[in-house]
C-alpha positions in Angstrom: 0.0 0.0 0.0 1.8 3.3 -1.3 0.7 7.2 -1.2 -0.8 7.2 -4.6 -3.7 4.5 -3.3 -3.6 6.6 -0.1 -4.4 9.5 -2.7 -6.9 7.6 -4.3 -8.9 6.8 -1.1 -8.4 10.4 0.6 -8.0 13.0 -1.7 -9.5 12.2 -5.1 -13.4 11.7 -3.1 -12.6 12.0 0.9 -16.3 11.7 1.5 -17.0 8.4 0.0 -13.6 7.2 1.6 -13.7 8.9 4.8 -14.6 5.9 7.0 -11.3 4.3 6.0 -8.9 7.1 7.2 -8.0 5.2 10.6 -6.6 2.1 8.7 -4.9 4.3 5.7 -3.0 6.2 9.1 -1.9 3.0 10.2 -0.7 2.1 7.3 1.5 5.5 6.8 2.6 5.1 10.4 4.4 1.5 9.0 5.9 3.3 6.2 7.6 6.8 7.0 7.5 9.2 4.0 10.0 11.9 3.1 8.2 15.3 4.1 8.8 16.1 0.3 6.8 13.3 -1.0 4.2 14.5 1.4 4.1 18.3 0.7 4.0 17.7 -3.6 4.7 20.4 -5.6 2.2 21.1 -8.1 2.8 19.7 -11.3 2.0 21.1 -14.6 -1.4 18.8 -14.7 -2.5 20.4 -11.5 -1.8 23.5 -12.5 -3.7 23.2 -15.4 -6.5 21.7 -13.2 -6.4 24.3 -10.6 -7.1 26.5 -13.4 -9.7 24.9 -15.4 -11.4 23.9 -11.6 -11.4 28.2 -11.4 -12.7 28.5 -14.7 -15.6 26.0 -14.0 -16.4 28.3 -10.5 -16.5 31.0 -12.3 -19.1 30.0 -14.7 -20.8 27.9 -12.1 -21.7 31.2 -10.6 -22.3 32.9 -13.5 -24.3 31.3 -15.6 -27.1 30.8 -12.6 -26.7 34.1 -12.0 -27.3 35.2 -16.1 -30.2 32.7 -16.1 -31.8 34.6 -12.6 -31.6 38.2 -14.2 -33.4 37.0 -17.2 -36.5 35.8 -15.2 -39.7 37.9 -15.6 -40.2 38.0 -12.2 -38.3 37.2 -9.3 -39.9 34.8 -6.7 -39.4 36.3 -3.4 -36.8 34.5 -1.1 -38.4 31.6 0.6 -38.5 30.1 4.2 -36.6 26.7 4.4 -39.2 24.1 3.9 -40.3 25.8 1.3 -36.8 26.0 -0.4 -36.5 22.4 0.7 -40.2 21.5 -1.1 -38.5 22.7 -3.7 -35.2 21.4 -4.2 -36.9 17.5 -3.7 -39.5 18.5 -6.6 -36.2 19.6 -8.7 -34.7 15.7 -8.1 -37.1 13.4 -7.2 -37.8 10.9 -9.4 -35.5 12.1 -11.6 -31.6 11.6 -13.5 -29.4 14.3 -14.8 -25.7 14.9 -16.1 -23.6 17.7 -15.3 -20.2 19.1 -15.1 -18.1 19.0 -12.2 -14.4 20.7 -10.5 -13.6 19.6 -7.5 -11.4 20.9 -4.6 -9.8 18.3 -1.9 -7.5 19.7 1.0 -6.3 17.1 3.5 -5.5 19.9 6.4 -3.2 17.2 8.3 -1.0 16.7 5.4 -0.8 19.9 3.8 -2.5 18.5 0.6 -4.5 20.3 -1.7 -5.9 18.1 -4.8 -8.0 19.8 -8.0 -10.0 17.2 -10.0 -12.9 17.7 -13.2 -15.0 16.0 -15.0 -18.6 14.6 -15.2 -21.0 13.0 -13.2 -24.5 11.1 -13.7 -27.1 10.5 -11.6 -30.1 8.6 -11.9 -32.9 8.3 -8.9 -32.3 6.5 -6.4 -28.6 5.8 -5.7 -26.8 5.4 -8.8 -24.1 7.6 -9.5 -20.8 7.5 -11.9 -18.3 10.1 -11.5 -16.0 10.4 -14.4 -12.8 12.0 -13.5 -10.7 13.6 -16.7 -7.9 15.7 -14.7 -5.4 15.6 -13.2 -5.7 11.8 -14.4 -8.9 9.0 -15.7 -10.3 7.5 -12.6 -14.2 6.4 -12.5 -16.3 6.4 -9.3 -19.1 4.2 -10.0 -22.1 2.7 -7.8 -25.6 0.8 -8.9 -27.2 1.9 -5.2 -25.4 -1.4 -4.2 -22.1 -1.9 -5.1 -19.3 0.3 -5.9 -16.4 0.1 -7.7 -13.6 2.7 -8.2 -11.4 2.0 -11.1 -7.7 3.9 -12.1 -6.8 2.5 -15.4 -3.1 4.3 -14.7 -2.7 1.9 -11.8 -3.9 -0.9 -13.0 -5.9 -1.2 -10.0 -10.1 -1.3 -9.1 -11.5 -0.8 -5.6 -14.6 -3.0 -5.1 -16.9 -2.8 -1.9 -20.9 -2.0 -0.6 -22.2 1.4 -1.3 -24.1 1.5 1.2 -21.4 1.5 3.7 -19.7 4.6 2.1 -22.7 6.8 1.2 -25.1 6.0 3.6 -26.4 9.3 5.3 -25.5 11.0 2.4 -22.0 10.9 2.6 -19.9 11.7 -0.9 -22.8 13.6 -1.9 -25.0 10.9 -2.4 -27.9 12.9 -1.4 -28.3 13.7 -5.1 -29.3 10.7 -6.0 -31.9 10.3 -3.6 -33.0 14.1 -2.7 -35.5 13.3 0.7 -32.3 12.2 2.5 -31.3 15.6 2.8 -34.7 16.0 5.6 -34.2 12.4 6.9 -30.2 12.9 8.2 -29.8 16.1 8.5 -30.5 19.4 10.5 -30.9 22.2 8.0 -30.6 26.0 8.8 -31.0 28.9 6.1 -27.9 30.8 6.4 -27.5 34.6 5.2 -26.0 34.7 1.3 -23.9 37.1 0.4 -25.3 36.0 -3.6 -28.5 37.5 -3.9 -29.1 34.5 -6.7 -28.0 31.9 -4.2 -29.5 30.0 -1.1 -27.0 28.8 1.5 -28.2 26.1 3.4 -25.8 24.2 6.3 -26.6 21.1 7.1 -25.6 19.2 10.0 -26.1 15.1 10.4 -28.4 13.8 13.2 -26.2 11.1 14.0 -22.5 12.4 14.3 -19.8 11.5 12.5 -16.2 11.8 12.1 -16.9 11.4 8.5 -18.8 14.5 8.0 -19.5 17.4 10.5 -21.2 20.2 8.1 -22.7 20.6 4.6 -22.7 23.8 2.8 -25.3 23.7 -0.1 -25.7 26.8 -2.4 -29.2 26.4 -4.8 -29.9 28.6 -7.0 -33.1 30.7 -6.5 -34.6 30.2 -10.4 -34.2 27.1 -10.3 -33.4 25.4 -6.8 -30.5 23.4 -8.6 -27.5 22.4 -6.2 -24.1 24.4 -8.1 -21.8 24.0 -4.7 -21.3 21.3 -1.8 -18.7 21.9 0.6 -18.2 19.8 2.8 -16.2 19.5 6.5 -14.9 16.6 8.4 -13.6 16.1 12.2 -10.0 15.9 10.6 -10.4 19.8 9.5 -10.4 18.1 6.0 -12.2 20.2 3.2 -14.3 18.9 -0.2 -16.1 21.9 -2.6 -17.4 20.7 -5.8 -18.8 23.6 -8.2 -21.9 22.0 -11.0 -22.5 23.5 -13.8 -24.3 22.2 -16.9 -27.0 20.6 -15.6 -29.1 18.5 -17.9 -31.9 16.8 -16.4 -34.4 14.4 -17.2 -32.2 12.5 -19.5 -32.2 9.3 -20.4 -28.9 7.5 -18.8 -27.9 4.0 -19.6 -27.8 1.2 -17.6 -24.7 0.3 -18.4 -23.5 3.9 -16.8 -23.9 2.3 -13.2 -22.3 -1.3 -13.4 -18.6 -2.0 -14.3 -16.9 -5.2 -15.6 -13.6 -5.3 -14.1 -11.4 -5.7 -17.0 -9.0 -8.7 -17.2 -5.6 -8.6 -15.4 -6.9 -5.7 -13.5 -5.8 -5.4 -9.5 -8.7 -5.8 -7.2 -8.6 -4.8 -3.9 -12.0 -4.7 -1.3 -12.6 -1.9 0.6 -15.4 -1.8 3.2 -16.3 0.7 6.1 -13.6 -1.1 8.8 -10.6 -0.5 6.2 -9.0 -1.9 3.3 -7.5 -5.6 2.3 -6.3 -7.4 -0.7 -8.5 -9.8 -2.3 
């Protein structure tokens, strides 16, 4: 077990992987890096990522924004439940696609990762993250299993999905919109965005996984274009959407994944990690 899988559990999605932090710690503990390999430099692919993962903020704000100012009439701003009503009406029963940037810092180990790409989501519990920069990776899971597959290593992660998104960890509240009401405490925070709502959500049940979510929806449409989300560890995870397409028609074949021949499995599950 090296830094680049540690990587691949904790930095490229901490909130799907979160619950295995205590075993990838003991695991560094047996194996004592150079505080150079620990503190990376950015490369030229993060650079580029950092700035295409700005670029995608930017119009992540915009373009909800452009869309708001062209409405006839604006809506005056809601009370929660009825933001809420509004937001589960927006993704209930429903799949979209969009685009996605992604900002990772692991506070403990001075680490800052930027990732893009696209995600799908189809009601209820099947998501597929498709990761383009810094490098190919695919998160996928059928509301059953997941699998997490990095063609440059050779290597696929297999284990239950429930275990890592249950309570809507890694997001997964997108694909199943009422869990947002059934884990969490929600309080209407003041925006700064006159375009935006800021919700914060809290779990019921505490965690070390996840302490507070930051959701910002737009008031046109009551789409989700930020989660940020906070861990015990100090850890930090902000994903920006933009181009949201819903009600399309995704594929089956989006949410399952034949592990390709020759290919490194290893199973992963909510105590830790061990080769298979």
């Amino acid at each position: 077990m090296d830094l680049a899988l540690l990587r691949a559990f904790e930095s490229l999605w901490p909130l799907a992987i979160a619950p295995v932090r205590p075993t990838m710690a003991r695991l560094i503990r047996r194996r004592v890096y150079p505080c150079q390999e620990i503190k990376m430099k950015l490369s030229a692919a993060a650079i580029l990522v950092r700035f295409t993962s700005a670029i995608a903020i930017i119009i992540g704000l915009i373009f909800p924004l452009s869309v708001a100012l062209k409405a006839s009439a604006a809506e005056p701003d809601l009370k929660l439940e009825q933001i809420l009503d509004r937001v589960e009406a927006q993704y209930t029963n429903k799949s979209f696609q969009a685009e996605f940037a992604q900002e990772s810092t692991l506070k403990a180990m001075d680490i800052t990762d930027f990732a893009a790409g696209r995600m799908y989501v189809r009601y209820p519990g099947m998501m597929r993250w498709e990761y383009e920069k810094p490098e190919k990776q695919v998160i996928i899971t059928d509301a059953k299993k997941l699998w997490i597959y990095r063609p440059a290593d050779n290597q696929v992660m297999t284990g239950s999905a429930p275990a890592f998104f249950s309570d809507g960890k890694g997001a997964s509240f997108l694909s199943d919109i009422k869990l947002v009401r059934q884990k969490f405490k929600i309080a209407l925070e003041d925006s700064r965005d006159n375009f935006l709502y800021e919700l914060t959500l809290q779990p019921i049940e505490k965690t070390l996984d996840v302490t507070d979510i930051r959701l910002s929806v737009t008031k046109n449409t009551f789409t989700v274009v930020r989660i940020v989300t906070y861990n015990s560890y100090g850890d930090e995870n902000r994903i920006e959407l933009i181009n949201h397409q819903f009600n399309v028609k995704l594929d089956d074949q989006l949410f399952s994944f034949d592990i390709p021949p020759g290919t490194d499995v290893l199973r992963i599950d909510e105590q830790g990690a061990e080769d298979r």
